[in-house]
Structure formats: C-alpha cells, structure tokens
C-alpha positions as CSV (number, residue, x, y, z in Angstrom):
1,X,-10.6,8.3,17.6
2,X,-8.5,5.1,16.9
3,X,-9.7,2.5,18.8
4,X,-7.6,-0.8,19.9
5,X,-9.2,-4.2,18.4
6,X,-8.7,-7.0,20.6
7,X,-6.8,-9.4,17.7
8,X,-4.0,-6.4,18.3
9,X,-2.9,-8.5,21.3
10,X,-3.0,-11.7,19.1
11,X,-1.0,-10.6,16.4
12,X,-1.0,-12.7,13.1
13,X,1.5,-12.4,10.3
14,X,-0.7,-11.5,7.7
15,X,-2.9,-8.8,7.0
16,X,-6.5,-9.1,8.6
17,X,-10.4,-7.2,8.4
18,X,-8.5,-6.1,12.2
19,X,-5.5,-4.0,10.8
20,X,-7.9,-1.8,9.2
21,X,-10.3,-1.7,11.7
22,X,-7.5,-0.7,14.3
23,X,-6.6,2.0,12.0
24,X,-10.5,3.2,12.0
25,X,-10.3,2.3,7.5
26,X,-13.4,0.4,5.8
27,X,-10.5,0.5,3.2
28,X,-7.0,1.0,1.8
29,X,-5.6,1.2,-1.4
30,X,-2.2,-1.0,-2.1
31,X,0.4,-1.5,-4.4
32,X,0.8,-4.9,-5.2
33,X,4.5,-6.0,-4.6
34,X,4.9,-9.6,-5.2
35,X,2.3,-12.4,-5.4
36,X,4.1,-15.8,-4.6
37,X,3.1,-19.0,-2.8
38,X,3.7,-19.4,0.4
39,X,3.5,-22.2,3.0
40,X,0.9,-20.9,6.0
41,X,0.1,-21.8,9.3
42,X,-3.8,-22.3,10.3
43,X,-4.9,-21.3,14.4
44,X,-4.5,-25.2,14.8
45,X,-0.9,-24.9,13.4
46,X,-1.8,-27.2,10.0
47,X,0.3,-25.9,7.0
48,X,-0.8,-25.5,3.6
49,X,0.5,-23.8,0.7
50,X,-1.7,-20.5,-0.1
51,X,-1.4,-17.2,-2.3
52,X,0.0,-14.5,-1.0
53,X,0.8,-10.9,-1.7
54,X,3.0,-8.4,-0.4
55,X,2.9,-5.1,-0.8
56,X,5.0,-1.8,-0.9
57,X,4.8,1.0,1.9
58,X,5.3,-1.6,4.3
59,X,2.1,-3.2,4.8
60,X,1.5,-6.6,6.2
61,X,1.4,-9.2,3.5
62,X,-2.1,-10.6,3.2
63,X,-3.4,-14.2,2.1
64,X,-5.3,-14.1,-1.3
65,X,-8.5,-17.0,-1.6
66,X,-10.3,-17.7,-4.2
67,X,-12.8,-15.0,-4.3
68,X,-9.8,-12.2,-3.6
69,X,-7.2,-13.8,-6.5
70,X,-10.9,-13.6,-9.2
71,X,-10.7,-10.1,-7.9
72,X,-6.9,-9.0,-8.6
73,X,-7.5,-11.0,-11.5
74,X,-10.3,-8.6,-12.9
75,X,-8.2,-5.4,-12.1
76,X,-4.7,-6.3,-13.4
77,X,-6.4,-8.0,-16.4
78,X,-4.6,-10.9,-16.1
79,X,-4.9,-14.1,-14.0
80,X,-1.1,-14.8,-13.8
81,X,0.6,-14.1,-10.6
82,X,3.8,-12.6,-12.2
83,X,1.8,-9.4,-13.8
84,X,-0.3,-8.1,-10.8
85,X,3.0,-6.3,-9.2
86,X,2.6,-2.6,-9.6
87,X,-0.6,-2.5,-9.6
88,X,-3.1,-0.7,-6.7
89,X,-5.9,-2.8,-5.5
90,X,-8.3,-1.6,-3.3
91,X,-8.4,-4.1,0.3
92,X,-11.5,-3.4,1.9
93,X,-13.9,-4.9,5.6
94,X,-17.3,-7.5,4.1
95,X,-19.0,-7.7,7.0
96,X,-20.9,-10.9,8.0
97,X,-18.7,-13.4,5.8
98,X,-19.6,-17.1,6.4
99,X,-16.1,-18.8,6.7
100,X,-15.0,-21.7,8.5
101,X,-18.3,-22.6,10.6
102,X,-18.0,-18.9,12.1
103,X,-19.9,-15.5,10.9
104,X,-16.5,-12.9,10.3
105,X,-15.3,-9.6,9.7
106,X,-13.3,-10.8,6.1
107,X,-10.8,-8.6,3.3
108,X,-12.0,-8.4,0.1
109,X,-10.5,-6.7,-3.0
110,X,-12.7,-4.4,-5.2
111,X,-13.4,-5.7,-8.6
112,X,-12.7,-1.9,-9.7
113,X,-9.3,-0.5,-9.9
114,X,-8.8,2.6,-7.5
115,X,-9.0,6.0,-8.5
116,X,-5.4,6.9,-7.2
117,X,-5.1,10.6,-6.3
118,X,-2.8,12.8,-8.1
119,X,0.2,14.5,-5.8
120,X,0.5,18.1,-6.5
121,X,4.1,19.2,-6.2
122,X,3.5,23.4,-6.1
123,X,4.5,23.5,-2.4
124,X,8.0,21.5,-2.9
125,X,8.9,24.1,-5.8
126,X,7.6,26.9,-3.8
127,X,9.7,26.1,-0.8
128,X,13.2,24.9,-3.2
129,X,12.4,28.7,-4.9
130,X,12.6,29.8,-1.7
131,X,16.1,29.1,-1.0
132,X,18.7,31.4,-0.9
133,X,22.4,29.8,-0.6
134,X,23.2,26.4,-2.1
135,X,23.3,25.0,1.4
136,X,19.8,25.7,2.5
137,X,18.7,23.8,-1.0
138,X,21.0,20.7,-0.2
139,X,18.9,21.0,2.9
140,X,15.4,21.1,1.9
141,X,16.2,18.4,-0.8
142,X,18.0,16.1,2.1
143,X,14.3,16.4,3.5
144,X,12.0,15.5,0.5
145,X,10.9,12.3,0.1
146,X,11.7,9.9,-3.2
147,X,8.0,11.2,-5.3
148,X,9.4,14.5,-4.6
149,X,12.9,14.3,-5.8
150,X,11.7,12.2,-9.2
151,X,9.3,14.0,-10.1
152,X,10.7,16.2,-13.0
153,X,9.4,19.0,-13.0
154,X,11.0,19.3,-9.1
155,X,14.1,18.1,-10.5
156,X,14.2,21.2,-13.0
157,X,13.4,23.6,-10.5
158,X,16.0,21.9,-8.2
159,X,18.6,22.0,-11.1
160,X,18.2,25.6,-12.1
161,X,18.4,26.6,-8.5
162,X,21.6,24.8,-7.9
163,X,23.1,26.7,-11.6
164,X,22.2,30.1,-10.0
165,X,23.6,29.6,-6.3
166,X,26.3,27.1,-6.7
C-alpha cells in the first residue's frame, strides 16, 4: 500500500529520500539527462550554486553533493559533467545520514552501474501478426509506445505486414 509522506504537503523542487518513499521504492534506476549548475534555494531561502541533474521519464531533477557527484563519477567513468547523460544510475534511501545538525533520510547513488532489464518485444509482434486489414495495424501501431516502434525487429514485422495488407 502506498503510503503519503508528510514532505508531500511541502513539496520541494528537487528530488528527495521522500519521493521514493511516497512511492513505497528503497530505489530507482535513472537515466541521466543533463548535469548543469544551477543556482538553489536553501529552507532559509540563501542561494548557492549546486550540481544538478535531470533526468528522462520525467523525474524530479535532484541536487548532486559531493559524495553523490564521486558516485556518478565511478559509474560513467568520467568526472566531467558533459559525459554522464545517457547513462542509468541507481538513486537509492541511506538511512540515518548526519547532515546539517539533523539525523535524515538522504539519496545516494550506487557506486555500481544498474543491471538494466531487457524488454522483450514477442507480445507487440504477436499482437501486429495479429492484424488483419491495414487499418487495424495503423491502429495497434498508433498505440505502441517509442521502444516499441524502434525497435527493429517490430519495425520488420510492422513493414511486412503493411506489404501484405496495404
């Protein structure tokens, strides 16, 4: 059962150890979509510039300290900014964290890159070899999403299909 944490009510801009507990995680696994600077707000409404990422599949963006940019860092391979896009980091809940004279729920990134799983496309070809008029394959294909549609051996299937009942 989800449960609601109470920081929902106090929502923040970036990414926090509450977003995934909300969504009853310990973890996720992101793609990295940008890392830039960015100039940040603390509770107390100071600004500073700090590290951030942002990442695809619409995720909040999320601040990157010290220990989390060492982290990236080991899983990309690189420490420069510019080449961790594309890349899936794992974003996960250390309990306990001493930060800022408190004791906090805090995000961490795994030193380890994730072990992504591989999509297995049988049930799209099964349903496009299905079809049996050109229209009802515009309209299963109008339904697929974007892994679906580029994934090549869909897109041969698709193709052949459209040769036979066009």
């Amino acid at each position: 059962m989800n449960k609601t944490h109470w920081r929902k009510f106090h929502e923040t801009e970036f990414l926090g150890a509450h977003d995934l507990q909300g969504l009853g995680k310990e973890e996720i696994v992101l793609k990295i979509k940008s890392a830039n600077g960015a100039n940040v707000k603390d509770q107390n409404g100071s600004s500073s510039n700090c590290l951030t990422m942002t990442f695809e599949g619409g995720a909040k963006p999320m601040i990157i300290n010290t220990t989390n940019a060492k982290a990236v860092s080991k899983v990309v391979g690189s420490n420069f900014i510019e080449d961790w896009p594309g890349h899936h980091i794992t974003v996960y809940i250390q309990k306990d964290v001493k930060a800022f004279g408190s004791v906090v729920d805090a995000l961490r990134i795994r030193t380890t890159k994730p072990v992504l799983k591989s999509r297995n496309f049988d049930k799209e070809i099964k349903a496009l070899q299905e079809c049996e008029t050109i229209d009802q394959l515009k309209d299963l294909w109008g339904k697929f999403d974007s892994q679906a549609k580029n994934k090549p051996e869909v897109l041969k299937v698709k193709e052949g299909l459209k040769e036979i009942l066009s």
